[in-house]
C-alpha positions as CSV (number, residue, x, y, z in Angstrom):
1,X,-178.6,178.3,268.8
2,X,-177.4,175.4,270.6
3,X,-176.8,174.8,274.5
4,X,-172.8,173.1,273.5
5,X,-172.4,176.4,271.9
6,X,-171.7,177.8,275.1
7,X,-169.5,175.8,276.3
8,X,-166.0,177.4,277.1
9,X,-163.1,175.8,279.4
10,X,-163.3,177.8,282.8
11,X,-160.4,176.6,285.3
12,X,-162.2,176.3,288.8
13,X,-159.5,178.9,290.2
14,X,-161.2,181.3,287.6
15,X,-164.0,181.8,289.5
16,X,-164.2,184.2,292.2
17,X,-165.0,183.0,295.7
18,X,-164.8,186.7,297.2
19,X,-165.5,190.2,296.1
20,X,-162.8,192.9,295.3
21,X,-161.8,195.1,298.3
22,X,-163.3,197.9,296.6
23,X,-166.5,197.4,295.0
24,X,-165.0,200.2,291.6
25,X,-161.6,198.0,291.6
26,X,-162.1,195.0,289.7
27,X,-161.5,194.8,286.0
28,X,-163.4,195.8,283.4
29,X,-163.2,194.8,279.6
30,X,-164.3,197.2,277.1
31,X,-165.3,195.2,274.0
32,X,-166.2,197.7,271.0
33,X,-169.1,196.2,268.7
34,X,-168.8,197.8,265.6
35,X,-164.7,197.7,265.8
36,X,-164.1,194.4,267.7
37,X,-161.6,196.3,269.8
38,X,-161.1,195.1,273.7
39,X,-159.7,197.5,276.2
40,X,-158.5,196.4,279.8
41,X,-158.9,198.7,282.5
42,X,-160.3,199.4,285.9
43,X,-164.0,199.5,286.6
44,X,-164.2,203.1,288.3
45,X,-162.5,204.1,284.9
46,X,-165.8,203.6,283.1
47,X,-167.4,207.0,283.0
48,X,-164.6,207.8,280.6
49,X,-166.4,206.1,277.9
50,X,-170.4,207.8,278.5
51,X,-171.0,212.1,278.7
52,X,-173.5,214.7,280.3
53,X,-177.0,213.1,279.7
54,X,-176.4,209.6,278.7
55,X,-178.3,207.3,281.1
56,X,-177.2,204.2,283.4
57,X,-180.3,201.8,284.2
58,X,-180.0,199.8,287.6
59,X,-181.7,197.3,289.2
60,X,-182.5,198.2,292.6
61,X,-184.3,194.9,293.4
62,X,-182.5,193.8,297.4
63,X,-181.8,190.8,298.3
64,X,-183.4,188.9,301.5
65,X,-181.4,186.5,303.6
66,X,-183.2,183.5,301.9
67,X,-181.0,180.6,302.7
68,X,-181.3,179.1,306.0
69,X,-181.3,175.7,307.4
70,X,-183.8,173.4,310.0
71,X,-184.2,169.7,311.5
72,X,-187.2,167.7,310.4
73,X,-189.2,166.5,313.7
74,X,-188.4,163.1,315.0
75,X,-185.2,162.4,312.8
76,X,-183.7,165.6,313.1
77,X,-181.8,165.4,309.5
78,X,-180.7,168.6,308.5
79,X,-182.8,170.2,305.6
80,X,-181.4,173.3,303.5
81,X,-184.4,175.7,302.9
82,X,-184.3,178.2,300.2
83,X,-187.1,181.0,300.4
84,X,-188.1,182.2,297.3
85,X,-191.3,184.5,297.8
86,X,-194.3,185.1,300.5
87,X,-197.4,183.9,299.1
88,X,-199.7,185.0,301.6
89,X,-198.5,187.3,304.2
90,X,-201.7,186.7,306.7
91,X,-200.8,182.9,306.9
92,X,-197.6,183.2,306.5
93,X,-197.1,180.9,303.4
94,X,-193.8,180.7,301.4
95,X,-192.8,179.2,298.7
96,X,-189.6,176.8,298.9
97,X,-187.1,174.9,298.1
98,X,-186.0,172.3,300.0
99,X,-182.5,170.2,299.7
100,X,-182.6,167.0,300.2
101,X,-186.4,166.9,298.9
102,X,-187.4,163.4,298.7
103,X,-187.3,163.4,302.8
104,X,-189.7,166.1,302.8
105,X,-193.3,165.2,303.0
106,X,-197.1,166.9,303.5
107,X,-197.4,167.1,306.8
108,X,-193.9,167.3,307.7
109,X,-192.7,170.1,310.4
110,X,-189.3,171.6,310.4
111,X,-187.9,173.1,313.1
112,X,-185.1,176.0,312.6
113,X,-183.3,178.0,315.3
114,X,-181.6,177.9,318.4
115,X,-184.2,176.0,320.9
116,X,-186.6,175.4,317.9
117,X,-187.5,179.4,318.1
118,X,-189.3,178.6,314.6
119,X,-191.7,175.9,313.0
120,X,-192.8,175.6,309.9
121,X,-194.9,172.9,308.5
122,X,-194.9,171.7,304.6
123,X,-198.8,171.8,303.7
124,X,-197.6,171.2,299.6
125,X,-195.3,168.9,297.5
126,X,-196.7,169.7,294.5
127,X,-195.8,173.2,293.2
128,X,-193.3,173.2,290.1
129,X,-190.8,175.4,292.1
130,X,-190.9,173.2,295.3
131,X,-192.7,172.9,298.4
132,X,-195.5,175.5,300.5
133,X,-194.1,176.1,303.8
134,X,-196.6,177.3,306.4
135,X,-194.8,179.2,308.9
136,X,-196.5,179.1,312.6
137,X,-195.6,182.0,314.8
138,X,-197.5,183.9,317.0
139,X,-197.0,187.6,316.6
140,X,-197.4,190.6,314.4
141,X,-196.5,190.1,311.0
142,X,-193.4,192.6,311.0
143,X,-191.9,190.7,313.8
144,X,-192.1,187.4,312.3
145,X,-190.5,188.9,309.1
146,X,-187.6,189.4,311.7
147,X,-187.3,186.8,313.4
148,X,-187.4,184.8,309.8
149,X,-184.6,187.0,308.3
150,X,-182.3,186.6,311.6
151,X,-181.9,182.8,310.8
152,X,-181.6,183.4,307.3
153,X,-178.4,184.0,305.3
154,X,-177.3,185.7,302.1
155,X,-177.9,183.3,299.3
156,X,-174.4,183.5,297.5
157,X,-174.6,181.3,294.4
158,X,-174.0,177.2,295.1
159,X,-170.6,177.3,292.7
160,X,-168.6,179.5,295.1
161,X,-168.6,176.5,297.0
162,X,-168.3,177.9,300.4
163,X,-170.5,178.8,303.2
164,X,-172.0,182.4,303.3
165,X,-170.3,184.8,305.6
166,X,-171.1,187.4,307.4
167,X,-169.3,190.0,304.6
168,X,-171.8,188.5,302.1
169,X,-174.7,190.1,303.4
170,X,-173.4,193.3,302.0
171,X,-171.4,192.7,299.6
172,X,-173.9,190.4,297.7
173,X,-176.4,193.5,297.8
174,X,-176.1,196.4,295.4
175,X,-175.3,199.9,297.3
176,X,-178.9,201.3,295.9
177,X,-181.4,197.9,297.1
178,X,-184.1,199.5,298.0
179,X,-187.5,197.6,297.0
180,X,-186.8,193.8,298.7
181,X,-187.9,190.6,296.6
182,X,-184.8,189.1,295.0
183,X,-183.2,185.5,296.0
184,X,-179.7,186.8,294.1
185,X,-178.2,190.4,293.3
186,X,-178.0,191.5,290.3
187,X,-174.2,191.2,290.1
188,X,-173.4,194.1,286.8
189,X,-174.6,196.1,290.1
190,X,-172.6,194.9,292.4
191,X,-169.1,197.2,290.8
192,X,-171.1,200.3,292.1
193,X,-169.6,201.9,295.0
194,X,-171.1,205.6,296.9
195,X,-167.8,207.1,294.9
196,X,-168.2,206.4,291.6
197,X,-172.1,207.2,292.0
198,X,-171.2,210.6,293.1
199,X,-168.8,210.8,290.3
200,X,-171.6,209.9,287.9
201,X,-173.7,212.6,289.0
202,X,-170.6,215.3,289.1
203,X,-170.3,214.5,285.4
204,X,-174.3,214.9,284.6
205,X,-174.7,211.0,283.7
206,X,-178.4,210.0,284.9
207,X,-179.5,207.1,286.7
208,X,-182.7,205.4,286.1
209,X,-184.1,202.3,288.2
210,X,-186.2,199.4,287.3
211,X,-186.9,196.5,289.8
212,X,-186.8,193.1,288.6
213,X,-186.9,190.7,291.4
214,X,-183.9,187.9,290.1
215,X,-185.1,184.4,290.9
216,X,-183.2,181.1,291.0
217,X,-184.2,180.9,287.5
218,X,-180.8,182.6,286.6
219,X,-178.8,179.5,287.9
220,X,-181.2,176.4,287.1
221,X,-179.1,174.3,284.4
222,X,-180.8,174.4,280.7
223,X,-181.5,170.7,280.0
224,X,-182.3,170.8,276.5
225,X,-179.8,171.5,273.7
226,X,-182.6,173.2,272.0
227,X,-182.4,176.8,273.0
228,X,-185.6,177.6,272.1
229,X,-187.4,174.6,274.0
230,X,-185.9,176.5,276.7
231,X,-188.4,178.2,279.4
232,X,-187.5,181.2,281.4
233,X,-189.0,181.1,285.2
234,X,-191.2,184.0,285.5
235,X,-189.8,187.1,287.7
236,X,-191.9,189.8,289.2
237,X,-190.8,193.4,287.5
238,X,-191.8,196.8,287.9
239,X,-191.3,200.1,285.5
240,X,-192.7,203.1,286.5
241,X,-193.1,206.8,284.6
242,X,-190.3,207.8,286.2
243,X,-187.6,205.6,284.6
244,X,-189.8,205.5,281.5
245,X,-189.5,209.5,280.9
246,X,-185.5,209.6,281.9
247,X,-185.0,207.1,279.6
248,X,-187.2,208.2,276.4
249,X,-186.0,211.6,276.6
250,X,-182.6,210.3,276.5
251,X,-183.0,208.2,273.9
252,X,-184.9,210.8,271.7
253,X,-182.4,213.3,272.2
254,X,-179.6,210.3,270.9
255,X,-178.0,210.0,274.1
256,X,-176.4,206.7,275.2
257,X,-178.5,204.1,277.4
258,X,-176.7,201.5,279.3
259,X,-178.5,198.7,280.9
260,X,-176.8,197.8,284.1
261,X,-177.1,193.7,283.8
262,X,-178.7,191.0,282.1
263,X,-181.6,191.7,284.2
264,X,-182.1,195.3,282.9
265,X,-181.8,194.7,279.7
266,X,-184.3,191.8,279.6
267,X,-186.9,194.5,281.8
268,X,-185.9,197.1,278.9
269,X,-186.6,194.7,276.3
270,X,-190.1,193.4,277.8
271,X,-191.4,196.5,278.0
272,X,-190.4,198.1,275.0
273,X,-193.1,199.2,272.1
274,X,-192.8,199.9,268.1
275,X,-191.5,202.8,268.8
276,X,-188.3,201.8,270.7
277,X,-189.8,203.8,273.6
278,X,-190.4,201.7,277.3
279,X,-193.6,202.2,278.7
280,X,-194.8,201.7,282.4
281,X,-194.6,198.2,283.4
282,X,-195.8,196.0,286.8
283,X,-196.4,192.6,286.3
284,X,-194.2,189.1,285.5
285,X,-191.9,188.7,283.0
286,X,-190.2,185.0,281.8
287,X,-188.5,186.8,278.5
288,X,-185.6,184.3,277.3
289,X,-182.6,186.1,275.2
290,X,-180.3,184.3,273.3
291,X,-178.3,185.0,269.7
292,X,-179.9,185.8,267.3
293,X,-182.2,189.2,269.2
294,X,-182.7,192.5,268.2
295,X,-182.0,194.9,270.8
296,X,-184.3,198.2,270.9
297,X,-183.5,199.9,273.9
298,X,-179.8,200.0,275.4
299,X,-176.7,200.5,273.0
300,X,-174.4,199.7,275.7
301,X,-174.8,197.1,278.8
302,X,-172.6,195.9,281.6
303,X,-172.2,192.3,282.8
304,X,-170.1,190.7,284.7
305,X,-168.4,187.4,283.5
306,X,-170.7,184.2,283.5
307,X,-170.3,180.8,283.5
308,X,-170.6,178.0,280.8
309,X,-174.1,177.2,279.6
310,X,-175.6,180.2,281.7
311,X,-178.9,182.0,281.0
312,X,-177.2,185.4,281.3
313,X,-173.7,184.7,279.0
314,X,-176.5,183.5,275.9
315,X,-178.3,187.1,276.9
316,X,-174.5,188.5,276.4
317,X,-173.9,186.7,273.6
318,X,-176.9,187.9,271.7
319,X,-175.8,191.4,272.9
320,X,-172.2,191.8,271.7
321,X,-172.3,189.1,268.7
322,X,-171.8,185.9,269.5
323,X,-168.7,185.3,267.7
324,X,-167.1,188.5,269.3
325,X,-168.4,188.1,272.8
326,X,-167.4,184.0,272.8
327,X,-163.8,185.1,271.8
328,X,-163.8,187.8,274.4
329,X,-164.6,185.2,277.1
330,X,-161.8,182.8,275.7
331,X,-159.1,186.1,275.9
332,X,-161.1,186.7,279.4
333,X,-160.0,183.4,280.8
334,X,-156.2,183.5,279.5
335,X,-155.7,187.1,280.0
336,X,-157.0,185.8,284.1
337,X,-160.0,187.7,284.3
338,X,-162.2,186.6,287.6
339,X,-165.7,185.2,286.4
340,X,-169.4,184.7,288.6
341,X,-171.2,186.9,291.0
342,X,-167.7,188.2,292.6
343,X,-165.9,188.5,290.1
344,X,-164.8,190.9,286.8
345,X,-167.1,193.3,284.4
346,X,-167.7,193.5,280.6
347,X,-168.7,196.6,279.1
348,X,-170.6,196.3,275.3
349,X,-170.5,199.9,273.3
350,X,-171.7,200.0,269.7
């Protein structure tokens, strides 16, 4: 497959800059695989389509307030700091990106905060993701993790094209984020509300939870038209018996697994042996799906409406078919369907 064979007109207006009211009430389309039927309907109207023992996989990755912005010492240009993991937690290393980064140099400090409450000093230019930040505060480590995240904001996507507000720190966080690590939500999650959980569990549907920190790796632009040239940034995952036994014994008694997200199905598919059974996982992942892929775990998935050229719409596409999934983005975007982080869910059923 080819990177221009993702390409699909997507009117700006198309893309949603807020969430839904409710988290349940945006739309979902239900595209049939085997039948290449599409149903419209509401998202809390899902359960209709899974029964007593099926299983929904989540990823309950949170997301940390990793966007925030400092003044470089002397000229006090404003630099745009994205955290993307601790290094080491005794010296208080990060690694970063910085925006713009050819002002940035070893050595530099960057001040950040009213009355420059935190410095930070760049002590490496050199890492493939970004920069090393050294972080110098004087305190317990817990505090400093505070008074880190207080600066910080959510880190809503670059294409919404706005500034985060203060909504975003909870609506661009699933309602069961529990193990912190991610630098975006994994938005399939996001539809989720306390309601429709309950509901879930009223109706005997199981819920089983991977962790798959999502890095910036979903959003980097592919620069090569050769898909499989392509390389995946790696993301931190975890799989433990737990979800392993709800899900096997589900599957071996033929009940439906649906992987909540791109990112759960790649964590499924990574961790899957022979035997179509998922065994207990903690490591690092940079698994790459596009059409054509075998799928050995899930035979349903959830995802919300991606843009053009993206990581997770190839992962969709090799999901549903790409010929069927391709025209149900075209009816998606005529039929006014909201598309990004924000915006509208696609459910896939065999």
């Amino acid at each position: 497959m080819k990177l221009s064979q993702f390409k699909f007109k997507l009117p700006e207006d198309r893309i949603a800059q807020y969430p839904t009211q409710h988290r349940d009430e945006s739309r979902l389309m239900v595209v049939h695989k085997k039948t290449g039927e599409i149903e419209h309907v509401i998202f809390k109207d899902i359960l209709k389509y899974f029964d007593e023992n099926d299983v929904f996989v989540f990823n309950d990755t949170r997301v940390f307030p990793a966007r925030l912005y400092g003044n470089k010492e002397k000229t006090g240009a404003q630099i745009e700091v994205f955290l993307l993991r601790e290094l080491r937690e005794e010296n208080l290393l990060w690694d970063v990106q910085v925006d713009p980064a050819r002002k940035i140099r070893i050595g530099n400090k960057l001040y950040f905060g009213e009355n420059n409450s935190m410095v930070a000093e760049v002590i490496d230019n050199t890492t493939s993701r970004g920069r090393v930040l050294r972080f110098l505060y004087d305190g317990p480590h817990d505090e400093f993790k505070k008074a880190l995240y207080a600066l910080g904001e959510a880190p809503i996507p670059t294409y919404l094209r706005r500034k985060s507000e203060e909504d975003d720190f909870e609506r661009f966080q699933t309602i069961f984020a529990t193990k912190e690590g991610a630098v975006t939500a994994p938005t399939a999650g996001l539809h989720f509300s306390r309601e429709l959980m309950k509901r879930m569990e009223i109706k005997g549907i199981e819920s089983a939870f991977i962790t798959m920190h999502c890095g910036l790796g979903n959003f980097r632009d592919i620069d090569v038209e050769d898909l499989t040239k392509h390389k995946m940034e790696s993301e931190e995952m975890y799989v433990d018996e737990k979800c392993t036994e709800t899900v096997n014994k589900a599957k071996l008694a033929g009940h439906k697994i649906c992987a909540v997200g791109n990112t759960v199905n790649r964590a499924l598919e990574t961790v899957v042996g022979t035997d179509h059974l998922i065994k207990p996982f903690e490591g690092w992942t940079n698994k790459f799906i596009f059409p054509p892929y075998d799928f050995s775990v899930a035979d349903s998935m959830i995802s919300n409406f991606q843009l053009p050229e993206s990581v997770q719409l190839m992962l969709t596409a090799a999901y549903g078919g790409y010929d069927l999934v391709m025209d149900a983005y075209n009816l998606a975007v005529k039929e006014n369907y909201r598309f990004g982080c924000y915006g509208d869910a696609m459910l896939i059923m065999d």
